[in-house]
N, CA, C and O atoms as CSV, one atom per row, in Angstrom:
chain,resi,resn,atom,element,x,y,z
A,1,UNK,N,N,0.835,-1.177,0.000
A,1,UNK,CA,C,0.000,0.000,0.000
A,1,UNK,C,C,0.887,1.251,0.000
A,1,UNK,O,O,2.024,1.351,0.461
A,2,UNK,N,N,0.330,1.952,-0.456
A,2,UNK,CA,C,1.618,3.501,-0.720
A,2,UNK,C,C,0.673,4.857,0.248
A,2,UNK,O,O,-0.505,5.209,0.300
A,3,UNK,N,N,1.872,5.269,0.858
A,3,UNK,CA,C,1.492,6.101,1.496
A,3,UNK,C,C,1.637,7.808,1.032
A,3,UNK,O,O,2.516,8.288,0.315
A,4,UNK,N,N,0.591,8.461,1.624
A,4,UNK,CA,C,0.288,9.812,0.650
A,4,UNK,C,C,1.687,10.518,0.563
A,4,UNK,O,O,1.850,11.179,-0.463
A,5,UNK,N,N,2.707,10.495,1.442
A,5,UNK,CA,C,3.722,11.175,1.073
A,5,UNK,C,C,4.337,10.673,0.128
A,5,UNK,O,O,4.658,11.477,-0.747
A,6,UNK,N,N,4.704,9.336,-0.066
A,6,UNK,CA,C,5.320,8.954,-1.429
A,6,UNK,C,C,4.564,9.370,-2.885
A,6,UNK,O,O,5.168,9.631,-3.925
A,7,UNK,N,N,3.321,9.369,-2.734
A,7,UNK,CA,C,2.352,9.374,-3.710
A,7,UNK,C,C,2.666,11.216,-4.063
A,7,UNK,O,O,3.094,11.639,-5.136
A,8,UNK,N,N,2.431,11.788,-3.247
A,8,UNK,CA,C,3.033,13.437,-3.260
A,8,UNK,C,C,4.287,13.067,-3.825
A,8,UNK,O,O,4.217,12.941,-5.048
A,9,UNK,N,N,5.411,12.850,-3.334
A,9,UNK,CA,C,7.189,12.689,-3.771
A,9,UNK,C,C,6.708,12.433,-5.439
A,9,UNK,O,O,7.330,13.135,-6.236
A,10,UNK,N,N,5.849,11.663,-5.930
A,10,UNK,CA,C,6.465,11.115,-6.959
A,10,UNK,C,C,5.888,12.080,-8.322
A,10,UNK,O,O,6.196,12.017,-9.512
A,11,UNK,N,N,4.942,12.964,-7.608
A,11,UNK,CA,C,4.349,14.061,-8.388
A,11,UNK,C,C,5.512,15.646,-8.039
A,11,UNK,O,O,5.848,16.504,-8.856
A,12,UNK,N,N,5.745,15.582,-7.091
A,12,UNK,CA,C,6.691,16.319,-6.789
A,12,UNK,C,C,7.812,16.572,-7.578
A,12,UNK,O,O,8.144,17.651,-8.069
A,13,UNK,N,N,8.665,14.918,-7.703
A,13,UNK,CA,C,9.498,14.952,-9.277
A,13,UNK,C,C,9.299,15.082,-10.521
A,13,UNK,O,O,10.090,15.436,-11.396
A,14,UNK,N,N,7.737,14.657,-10.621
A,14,UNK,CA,C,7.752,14.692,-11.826
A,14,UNK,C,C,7.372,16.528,-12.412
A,14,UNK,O,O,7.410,16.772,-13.618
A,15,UNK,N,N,7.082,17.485,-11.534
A,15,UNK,CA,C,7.092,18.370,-11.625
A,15,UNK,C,C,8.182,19.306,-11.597
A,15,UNK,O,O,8.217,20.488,-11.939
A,16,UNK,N,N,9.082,18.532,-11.113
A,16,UNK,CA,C,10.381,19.452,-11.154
A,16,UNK,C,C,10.699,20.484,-9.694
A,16,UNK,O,O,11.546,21.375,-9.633
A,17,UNK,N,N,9.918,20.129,-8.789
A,17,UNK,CA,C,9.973,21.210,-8.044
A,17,UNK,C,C,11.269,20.654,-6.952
A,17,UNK,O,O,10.987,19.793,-6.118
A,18,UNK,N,N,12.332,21.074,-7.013
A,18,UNK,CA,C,13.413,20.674,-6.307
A,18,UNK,C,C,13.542,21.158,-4.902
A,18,UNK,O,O,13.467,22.382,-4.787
A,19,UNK,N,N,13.728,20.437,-3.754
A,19,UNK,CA,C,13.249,21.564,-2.685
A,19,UNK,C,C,12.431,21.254,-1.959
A,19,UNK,O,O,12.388,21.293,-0.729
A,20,UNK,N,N,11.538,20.832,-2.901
A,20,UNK,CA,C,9.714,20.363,-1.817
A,20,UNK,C,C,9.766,19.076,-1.188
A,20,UNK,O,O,10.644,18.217,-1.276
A,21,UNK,N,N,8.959,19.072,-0.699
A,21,UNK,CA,C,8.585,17.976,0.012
A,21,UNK,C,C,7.015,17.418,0.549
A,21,UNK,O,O,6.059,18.193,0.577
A,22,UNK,N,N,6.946,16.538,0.803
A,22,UNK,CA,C,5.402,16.325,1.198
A,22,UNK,C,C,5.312,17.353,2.699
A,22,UNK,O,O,4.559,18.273,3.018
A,23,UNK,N,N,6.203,16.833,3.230
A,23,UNK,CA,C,6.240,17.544,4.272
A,23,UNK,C,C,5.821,19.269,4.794
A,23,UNK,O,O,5.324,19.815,5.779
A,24,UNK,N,N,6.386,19.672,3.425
A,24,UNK,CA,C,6.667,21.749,3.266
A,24,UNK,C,C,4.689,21.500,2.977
A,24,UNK,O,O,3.940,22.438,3.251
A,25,UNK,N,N,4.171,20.287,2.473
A,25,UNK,CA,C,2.903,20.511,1.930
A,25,UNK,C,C,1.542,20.953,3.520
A,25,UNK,O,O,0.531,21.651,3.602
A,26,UNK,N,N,2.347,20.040,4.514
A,26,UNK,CA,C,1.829,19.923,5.840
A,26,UNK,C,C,1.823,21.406,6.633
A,26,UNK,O,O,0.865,21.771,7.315
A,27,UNK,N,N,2.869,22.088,6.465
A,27,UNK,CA,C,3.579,22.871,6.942
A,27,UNK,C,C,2.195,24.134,6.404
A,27,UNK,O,O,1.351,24.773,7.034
A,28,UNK,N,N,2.523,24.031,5.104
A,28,UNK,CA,C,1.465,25.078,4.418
A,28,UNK,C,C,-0.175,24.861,4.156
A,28,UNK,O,O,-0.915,25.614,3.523
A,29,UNK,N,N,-0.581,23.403,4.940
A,29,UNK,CA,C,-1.861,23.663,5.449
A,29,UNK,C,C,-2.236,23.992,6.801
A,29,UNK,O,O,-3.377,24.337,7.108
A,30,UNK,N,N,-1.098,23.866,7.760
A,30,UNK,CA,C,-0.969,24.672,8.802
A,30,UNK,C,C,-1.414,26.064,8.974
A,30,UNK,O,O,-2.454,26.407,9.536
A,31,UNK,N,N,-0.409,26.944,8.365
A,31,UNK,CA,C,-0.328,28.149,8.291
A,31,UNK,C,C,-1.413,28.312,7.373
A,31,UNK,O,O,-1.760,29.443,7.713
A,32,UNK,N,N,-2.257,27.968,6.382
A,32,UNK,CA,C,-3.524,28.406,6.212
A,32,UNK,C,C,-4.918,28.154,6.491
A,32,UNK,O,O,-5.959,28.623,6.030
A,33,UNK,N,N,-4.620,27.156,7.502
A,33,UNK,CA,C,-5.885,26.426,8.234
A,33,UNK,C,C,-5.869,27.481,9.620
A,33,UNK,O,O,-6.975,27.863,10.002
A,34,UNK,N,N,-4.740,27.922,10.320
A,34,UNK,CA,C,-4.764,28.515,11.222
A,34,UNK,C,C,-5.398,29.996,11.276
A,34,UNK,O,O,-5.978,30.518,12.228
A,35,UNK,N,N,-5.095,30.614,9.814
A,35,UNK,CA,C,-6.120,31.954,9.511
A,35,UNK,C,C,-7.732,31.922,9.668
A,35,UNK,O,O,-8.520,32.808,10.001
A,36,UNK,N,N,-7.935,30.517,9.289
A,36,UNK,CA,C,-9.824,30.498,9.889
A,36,UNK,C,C,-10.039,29.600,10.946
A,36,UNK,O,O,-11.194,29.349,11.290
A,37,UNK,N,N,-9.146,29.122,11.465
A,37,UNK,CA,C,-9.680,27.721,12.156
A,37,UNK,C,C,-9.286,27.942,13.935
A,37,UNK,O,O,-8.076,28.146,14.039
A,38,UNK,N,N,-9.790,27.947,14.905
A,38,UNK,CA,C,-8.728,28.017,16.273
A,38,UNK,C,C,-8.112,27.225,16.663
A,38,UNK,O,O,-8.581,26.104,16.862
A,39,UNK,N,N,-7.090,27.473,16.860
A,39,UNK,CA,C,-5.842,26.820,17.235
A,39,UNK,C,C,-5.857,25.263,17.759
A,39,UNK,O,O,-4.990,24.455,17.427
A,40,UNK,N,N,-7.076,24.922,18.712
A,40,UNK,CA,C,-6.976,23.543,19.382
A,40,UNK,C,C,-7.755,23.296,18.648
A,40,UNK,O,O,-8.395,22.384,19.172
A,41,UNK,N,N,-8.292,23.579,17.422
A,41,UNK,CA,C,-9.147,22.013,16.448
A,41,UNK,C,C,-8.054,21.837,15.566
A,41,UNK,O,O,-7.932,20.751,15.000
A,42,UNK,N,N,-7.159,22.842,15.347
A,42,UNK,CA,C,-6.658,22.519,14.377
A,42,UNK,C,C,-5.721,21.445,14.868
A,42,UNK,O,O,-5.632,20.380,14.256
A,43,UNK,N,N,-5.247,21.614,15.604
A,43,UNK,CA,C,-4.193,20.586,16.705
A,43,UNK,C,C,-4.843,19.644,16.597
A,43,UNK,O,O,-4.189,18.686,16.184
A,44,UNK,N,N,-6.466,19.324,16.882
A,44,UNK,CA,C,-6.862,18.253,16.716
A,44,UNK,C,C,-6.922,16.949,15.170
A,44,UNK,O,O,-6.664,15.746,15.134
A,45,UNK,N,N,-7.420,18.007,14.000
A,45,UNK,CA,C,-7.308,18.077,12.944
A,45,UNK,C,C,-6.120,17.294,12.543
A,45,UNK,O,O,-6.210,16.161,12.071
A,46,UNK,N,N,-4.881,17.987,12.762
A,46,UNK,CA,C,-3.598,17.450,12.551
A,46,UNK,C,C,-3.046,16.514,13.422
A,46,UNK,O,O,-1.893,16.129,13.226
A,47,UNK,N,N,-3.701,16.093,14.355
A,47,UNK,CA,C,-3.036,14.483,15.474
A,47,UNK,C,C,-2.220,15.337,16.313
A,47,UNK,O,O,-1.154,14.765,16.541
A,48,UNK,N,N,-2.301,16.671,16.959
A,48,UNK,CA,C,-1.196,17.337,17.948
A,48,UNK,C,C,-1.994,17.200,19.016
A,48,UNK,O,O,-3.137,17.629,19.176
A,49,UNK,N,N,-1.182,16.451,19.876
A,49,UNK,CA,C,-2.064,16.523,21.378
A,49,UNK,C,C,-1.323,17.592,22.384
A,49,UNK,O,O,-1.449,17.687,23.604
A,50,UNK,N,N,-0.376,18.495,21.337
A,50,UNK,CA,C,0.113,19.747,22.338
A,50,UNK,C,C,-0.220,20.804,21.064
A,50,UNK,O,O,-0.227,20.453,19.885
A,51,UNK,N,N,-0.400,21.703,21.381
A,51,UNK,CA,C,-0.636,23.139,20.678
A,51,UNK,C,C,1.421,23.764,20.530
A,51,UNK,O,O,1.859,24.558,19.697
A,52,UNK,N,N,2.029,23.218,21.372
A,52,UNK,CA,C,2.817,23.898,20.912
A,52,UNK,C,C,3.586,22.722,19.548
A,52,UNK,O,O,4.737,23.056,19.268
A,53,UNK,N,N,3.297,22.046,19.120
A,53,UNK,CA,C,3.679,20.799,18.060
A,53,UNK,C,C,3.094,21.868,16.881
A,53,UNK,O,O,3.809,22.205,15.936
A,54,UNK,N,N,1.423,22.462,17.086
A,54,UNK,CA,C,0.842,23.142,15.815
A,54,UNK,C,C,1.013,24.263,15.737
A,54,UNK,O,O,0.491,24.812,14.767
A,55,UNK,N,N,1.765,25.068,16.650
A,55,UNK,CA,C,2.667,26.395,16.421
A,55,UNK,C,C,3.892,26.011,15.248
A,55,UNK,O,O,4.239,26.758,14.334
A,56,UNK,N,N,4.402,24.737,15.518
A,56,UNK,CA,C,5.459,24.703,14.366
A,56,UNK,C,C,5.185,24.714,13.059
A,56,UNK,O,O,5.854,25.122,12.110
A,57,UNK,N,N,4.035,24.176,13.121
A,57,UNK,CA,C,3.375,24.220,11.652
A,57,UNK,C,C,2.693,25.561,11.373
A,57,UNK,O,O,2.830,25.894,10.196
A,58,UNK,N,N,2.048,26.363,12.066
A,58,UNK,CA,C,1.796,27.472,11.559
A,58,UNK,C,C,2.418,29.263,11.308
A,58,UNK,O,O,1.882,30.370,11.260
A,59,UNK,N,N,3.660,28.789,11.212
A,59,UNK,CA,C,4.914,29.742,11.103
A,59,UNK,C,C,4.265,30.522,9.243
A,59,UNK,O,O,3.631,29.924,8.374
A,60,UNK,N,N,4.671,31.708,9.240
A,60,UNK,CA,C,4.757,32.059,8.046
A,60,UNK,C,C,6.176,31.870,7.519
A,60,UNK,O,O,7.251,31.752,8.108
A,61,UNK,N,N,5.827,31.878,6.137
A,61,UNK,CA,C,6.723,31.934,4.930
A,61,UNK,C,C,7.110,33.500,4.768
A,61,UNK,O,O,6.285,34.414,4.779
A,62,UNK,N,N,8.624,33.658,4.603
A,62,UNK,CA,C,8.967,34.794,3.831
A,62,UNK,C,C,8.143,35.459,2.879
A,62,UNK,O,O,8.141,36.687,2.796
A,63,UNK,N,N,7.404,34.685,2.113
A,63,UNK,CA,C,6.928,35.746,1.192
A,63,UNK,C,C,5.534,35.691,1.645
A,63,UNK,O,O,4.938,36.374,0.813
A,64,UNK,N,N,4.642,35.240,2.540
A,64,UNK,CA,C,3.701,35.719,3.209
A,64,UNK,C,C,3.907,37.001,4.282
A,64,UNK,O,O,3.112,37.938,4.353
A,65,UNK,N,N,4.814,36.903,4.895
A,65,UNK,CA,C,5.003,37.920,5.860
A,65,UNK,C,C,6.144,39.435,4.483
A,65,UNK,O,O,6.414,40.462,5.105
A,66,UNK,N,N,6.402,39.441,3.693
A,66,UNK,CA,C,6.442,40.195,2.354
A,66,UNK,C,C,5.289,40.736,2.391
A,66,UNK,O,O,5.008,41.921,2.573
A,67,UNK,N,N,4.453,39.635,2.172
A,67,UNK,CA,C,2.962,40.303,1.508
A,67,UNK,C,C,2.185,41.250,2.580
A,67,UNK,O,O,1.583,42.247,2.179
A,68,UNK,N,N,2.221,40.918,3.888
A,68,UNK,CA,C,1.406,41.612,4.552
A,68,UNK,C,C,2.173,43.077,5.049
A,68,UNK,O,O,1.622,43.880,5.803
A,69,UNK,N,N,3.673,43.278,4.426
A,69,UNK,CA,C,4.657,44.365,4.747
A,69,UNK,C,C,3.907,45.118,3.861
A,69,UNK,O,O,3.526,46.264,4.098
A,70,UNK,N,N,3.623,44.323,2.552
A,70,UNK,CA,C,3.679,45.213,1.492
A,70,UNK,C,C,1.925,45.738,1.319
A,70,UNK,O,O,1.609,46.476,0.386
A,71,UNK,N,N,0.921,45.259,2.313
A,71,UNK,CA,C,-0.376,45.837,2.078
A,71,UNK,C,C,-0.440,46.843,2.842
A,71,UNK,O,O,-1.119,47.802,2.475
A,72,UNK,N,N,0.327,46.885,4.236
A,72,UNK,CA,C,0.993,48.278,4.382
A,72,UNK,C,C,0.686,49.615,4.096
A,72,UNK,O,O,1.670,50.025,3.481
A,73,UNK,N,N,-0.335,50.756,4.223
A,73,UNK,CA,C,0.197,51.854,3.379
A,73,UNK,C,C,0.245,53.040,4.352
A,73,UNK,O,O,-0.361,53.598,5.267
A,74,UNK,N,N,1.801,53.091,3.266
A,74,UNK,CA,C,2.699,53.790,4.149
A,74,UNK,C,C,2.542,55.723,3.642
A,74,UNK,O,O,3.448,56.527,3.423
A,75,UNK,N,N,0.772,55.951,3.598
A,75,UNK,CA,C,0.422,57.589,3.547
A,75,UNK,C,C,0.835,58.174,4.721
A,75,UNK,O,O,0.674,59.382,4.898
């Protein structure tokens, strides 16, 4: 039986995206599940029986925290 991360990996190569991982995929439903969702379902959601396990996952990305510099206005 194949498990979803391999099944991700093998679309992953065939896309070319060098870098990724199934993993970075986890990471970035974190950080956008956490914008609508509160914090302890999402923990639940994801198998964290500590909230601080789903803080790691909901870190921004450089170019998310970019984006919210740049909505910014700086009148």
């Amino acid at each position: 039986m194949l498990h979803i991360p391999h099944i991700l990996q093998k679309y992953i190569r065939l896309a070319k995206l060098e870098g990724f991982s199934a993993h970075d995929l986890r990471h970035r439903f974190g950080y956008v599940m956490a914008e609508r969702t509160p914090l302890h379902r999402l923990a639940q959601i994801m198998g964290h029986d500590n909230l601080n396990t789903t803080m790691i996952y909901v870190r921004a990305t450089q170019e998310d925290l970019q984006g919210e510099v740049e909505k910014i206005a700086w009148n």
